[in-house]
N, C-alpha and C positions, 0 to 999 in steps of 0.2 A: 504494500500500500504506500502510496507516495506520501509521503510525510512532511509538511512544509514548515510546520509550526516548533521554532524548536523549545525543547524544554529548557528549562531556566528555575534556578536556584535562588539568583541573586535581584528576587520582585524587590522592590520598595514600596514602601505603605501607599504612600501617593499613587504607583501605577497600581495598584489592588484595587485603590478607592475609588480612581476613575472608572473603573471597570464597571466596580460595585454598582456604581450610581451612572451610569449610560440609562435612556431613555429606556425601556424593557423592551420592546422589540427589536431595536437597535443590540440589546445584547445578548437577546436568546439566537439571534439571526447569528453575530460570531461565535456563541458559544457552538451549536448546532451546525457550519463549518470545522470548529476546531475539530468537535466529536467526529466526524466523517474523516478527516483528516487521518487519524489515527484508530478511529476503531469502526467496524459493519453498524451502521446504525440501526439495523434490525433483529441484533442480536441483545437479548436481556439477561443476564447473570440469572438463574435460579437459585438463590439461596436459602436453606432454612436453619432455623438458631431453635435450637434444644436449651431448654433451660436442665441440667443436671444435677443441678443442687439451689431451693428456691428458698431466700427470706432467711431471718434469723442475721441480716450481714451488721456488723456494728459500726459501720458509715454512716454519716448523717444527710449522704445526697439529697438538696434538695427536691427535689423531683422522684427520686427512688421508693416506690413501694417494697421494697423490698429490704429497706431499712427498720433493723429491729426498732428503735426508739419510737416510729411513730403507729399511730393506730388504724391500720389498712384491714381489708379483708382477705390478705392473700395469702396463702397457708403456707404453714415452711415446712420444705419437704426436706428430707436428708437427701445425700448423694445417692445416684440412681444405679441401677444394680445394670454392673458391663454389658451385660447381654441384653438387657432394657435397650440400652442404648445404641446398641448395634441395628437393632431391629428398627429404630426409628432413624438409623443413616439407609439403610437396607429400602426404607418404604419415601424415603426423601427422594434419594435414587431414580425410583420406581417410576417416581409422580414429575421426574423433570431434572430435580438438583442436580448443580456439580459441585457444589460448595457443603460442606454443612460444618455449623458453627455448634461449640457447646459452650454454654454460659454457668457459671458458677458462682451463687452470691458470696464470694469471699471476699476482705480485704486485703488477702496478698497470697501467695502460697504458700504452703509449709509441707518441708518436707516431712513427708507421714504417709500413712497406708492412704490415705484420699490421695492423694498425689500420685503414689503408685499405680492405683484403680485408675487414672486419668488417664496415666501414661497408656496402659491397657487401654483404655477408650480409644486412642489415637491411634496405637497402632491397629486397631481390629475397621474402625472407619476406612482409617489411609489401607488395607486390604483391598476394602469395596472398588475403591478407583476412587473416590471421593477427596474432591479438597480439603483438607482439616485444618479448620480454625478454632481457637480455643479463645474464650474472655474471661479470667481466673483472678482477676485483681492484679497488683503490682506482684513483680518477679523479678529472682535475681538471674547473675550473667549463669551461674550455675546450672537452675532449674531451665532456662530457656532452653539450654546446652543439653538437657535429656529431654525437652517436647522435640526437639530438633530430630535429636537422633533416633525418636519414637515413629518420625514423618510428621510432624507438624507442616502445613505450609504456611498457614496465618496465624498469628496474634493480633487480637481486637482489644486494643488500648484507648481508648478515646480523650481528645483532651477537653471534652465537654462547651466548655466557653474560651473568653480570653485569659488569659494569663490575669491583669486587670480586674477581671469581674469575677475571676474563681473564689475567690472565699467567702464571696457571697451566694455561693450554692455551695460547697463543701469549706466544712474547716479541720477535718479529720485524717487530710493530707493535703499534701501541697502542690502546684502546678508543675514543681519540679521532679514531684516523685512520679508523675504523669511522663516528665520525659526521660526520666532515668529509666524506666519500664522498658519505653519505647528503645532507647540506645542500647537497655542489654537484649532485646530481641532481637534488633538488627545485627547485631555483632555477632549471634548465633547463629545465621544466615535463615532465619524466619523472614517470613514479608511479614510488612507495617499494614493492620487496619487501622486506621483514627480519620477520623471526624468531629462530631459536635451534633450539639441542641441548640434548634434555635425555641424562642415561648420562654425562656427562663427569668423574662425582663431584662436582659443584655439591651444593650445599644446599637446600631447600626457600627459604629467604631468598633467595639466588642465583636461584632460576626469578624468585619472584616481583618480586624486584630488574631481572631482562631482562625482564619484561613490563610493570611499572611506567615502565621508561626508554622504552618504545616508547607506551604509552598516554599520555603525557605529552608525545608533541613535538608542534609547534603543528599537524601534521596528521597524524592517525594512517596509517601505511603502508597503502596501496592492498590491500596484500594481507600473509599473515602465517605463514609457513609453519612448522609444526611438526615438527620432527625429532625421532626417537628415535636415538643413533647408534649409527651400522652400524660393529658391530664390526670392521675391516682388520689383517689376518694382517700383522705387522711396525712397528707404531704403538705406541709409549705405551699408548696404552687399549685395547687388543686383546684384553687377560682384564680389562677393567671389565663386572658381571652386564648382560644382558639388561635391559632397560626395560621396568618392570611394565606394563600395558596401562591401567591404569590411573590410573596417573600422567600417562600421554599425556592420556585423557580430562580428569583434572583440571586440565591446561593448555590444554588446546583450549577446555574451558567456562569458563575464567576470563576467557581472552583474547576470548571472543564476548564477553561480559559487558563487559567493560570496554574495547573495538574493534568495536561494533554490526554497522558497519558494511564493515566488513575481510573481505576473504575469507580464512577460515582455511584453508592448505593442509597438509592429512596427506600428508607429505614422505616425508622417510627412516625406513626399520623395517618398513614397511608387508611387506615380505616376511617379515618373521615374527609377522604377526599373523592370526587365521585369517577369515572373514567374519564373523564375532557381534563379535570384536571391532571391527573397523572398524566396524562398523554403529553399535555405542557413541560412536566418536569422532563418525560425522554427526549421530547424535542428538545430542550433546553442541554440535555448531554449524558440526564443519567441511564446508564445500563445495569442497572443490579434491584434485583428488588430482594427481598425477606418472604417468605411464604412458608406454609406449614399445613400439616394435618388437623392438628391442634386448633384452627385459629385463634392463634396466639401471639405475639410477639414476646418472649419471658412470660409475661405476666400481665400485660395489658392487650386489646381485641386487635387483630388483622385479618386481613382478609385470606379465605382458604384458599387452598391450590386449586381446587377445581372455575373458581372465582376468578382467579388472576390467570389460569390459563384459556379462560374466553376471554378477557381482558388483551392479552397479547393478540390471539386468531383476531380480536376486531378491529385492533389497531395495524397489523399485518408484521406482529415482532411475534420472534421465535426463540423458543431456549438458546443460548450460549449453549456449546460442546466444547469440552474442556480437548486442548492441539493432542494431548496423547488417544485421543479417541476418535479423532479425526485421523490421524494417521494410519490407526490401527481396522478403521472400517473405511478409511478412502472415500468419506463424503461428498475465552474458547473459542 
């Protein structure tokens, strides 16, 4: 594919922010060039995120149902028994996925028999043919060093908001312990998922502050998932408004724009946007969505597989095939 657009580490706030703030059709128009540029614009990442161990986490994210301290309805499960969780990479698989994520409410890992059981997790997935992403909380250069050698492909680290505005949604860690995660993952040769929330009461400066930090590390995240956040009955931000639909767009095409080459994932919200909207967001550059058996995303509603893949046949997008399955059947 001819590739014109070249990537670039070294953005300045200023060119982020002009971007940011281009007229909106003037900037879905080049983000939707860039995405062509570099990726089939009919092809959408299937992915789905298992939650494997839920609730109980001793964080105080603002936004996190899943936070012991406050009072939600969502029940804490223990960690999921290995063969549980094979069988739901197995039926991921099945129904479309090339990716499948496992999510674990912890605030870091600890070496122990749950860690061990994970490691198991990974390698029994990465078996399937399947991409394996894990989100476990912060980790050392250590542990990353055995999801790696287990076949990890992704780590989902996110750095939520700005640098700036983070302690005003979390204060039970720091922006920096967000990038020391990300730095010992990269060093184990994992790929980078991170992203953000937008709905958190951030600023316009604040988005473009969390996407600046991300298009500027010496290699842009493998992948870049877009959240709008899902409001959770008992959290801080529980009565903060709905996420215009278009504000999503305006970060989805900033971040093609200036992460060419990044798969941009429409994440959380997506259950309350209807298909014209989403259809905006792909035009605008993202290719990955979240989908599940379950509808579920962790712990708050998404829309189900069956759902999202008459969503794609209407719009005329088709699963992503991961390049080792292309090769292998001579048709991600």
């Amino acid at each position: 594919m001819n590739k014109k657009t070249e990537l670039r580490n070294d953005w300045t706030k200023e060119e982020v922010e002009a971007i940011y703030h281009l007229p909106l059709m003037e900037l879905i128009y080049k983000a939707a060039s860039v995405h062509r540029e570099w990726h089939d614009p009919s092809e959408v990442q299937i992915c789905t995120l298992l939650s494997i161990k839920t609730g109980g986490c001793p964080e105080d994210c603002s936004y996190c149902g899943q936070a012991a301290r406050y009072h939600t309805n969502i029940k804490v499960q223990a960690l999921l028994p290995t063969e549980t969780v094979i069988e739901h990479a197995r039926k991921a698989k099945e129904s479309g996925s090339s990716r499948f994520c496992m999510a674990a409410a912890w605030r870091e890992v600890r070496d122990n028999r749950d860690f061990d059981r994970v490691i198991d997790m990974v390698k029994g997935v990465n078996e399937l043919g399947l991409e394996v992403c894990c989100t476990l909380g912060m980790l050392t250069e250590e542990q990353a060093e055995r999801l790696q050698e287990a076949g990890l492909h992704a780590y989902n680290h996110n750095l939520d908001t700005s640098e700036q505005y983070y302690e005003e949604i979390i204060s039970t860690r720091t922006f920096d312990n967000r990038i020391n995660t990300i730095n010992n993952v990269r060093k184990a040769g994992i790929t980078v998922c991170s992203g953000g929330i937008i709905g958190l009461g951030e600023t316009h400066r604040d988005r473009i502050s969390m996407i600046l930090t991300l298009a500027t590390m010496p290699k842009h995240p493998d992948s870049v998932p877009v959240n709008a956040l899902a409001r959770v009955a008992g959290t801080p931000l529980e009565n903060n408004p709905k996420v215009d639909t278009w504000e999503m767009v305006r970060m989805i095409a900033t971040a093609r724009i200036v992460m060419p080459a990044s798969v941009i994932r429409l994440s959380a919200g997506r259950i309350e946007m209807d298909e014209t909207e989403q259809a905006w967001c792909f035009m605008a550059g993202a290719n990955s969505i979240f989908t599940g058996e379950r509808e579920t995303l962790l712990v708050t509603p998404n829309p189900g597989v069956s759902e999202d893949m008459q969503m794609l046949t209407n719009l005329g997008l088709k699963p992503m095939i991961k390049e080792s399955a292309k090769t292998t059947c001579t048709t991600h």
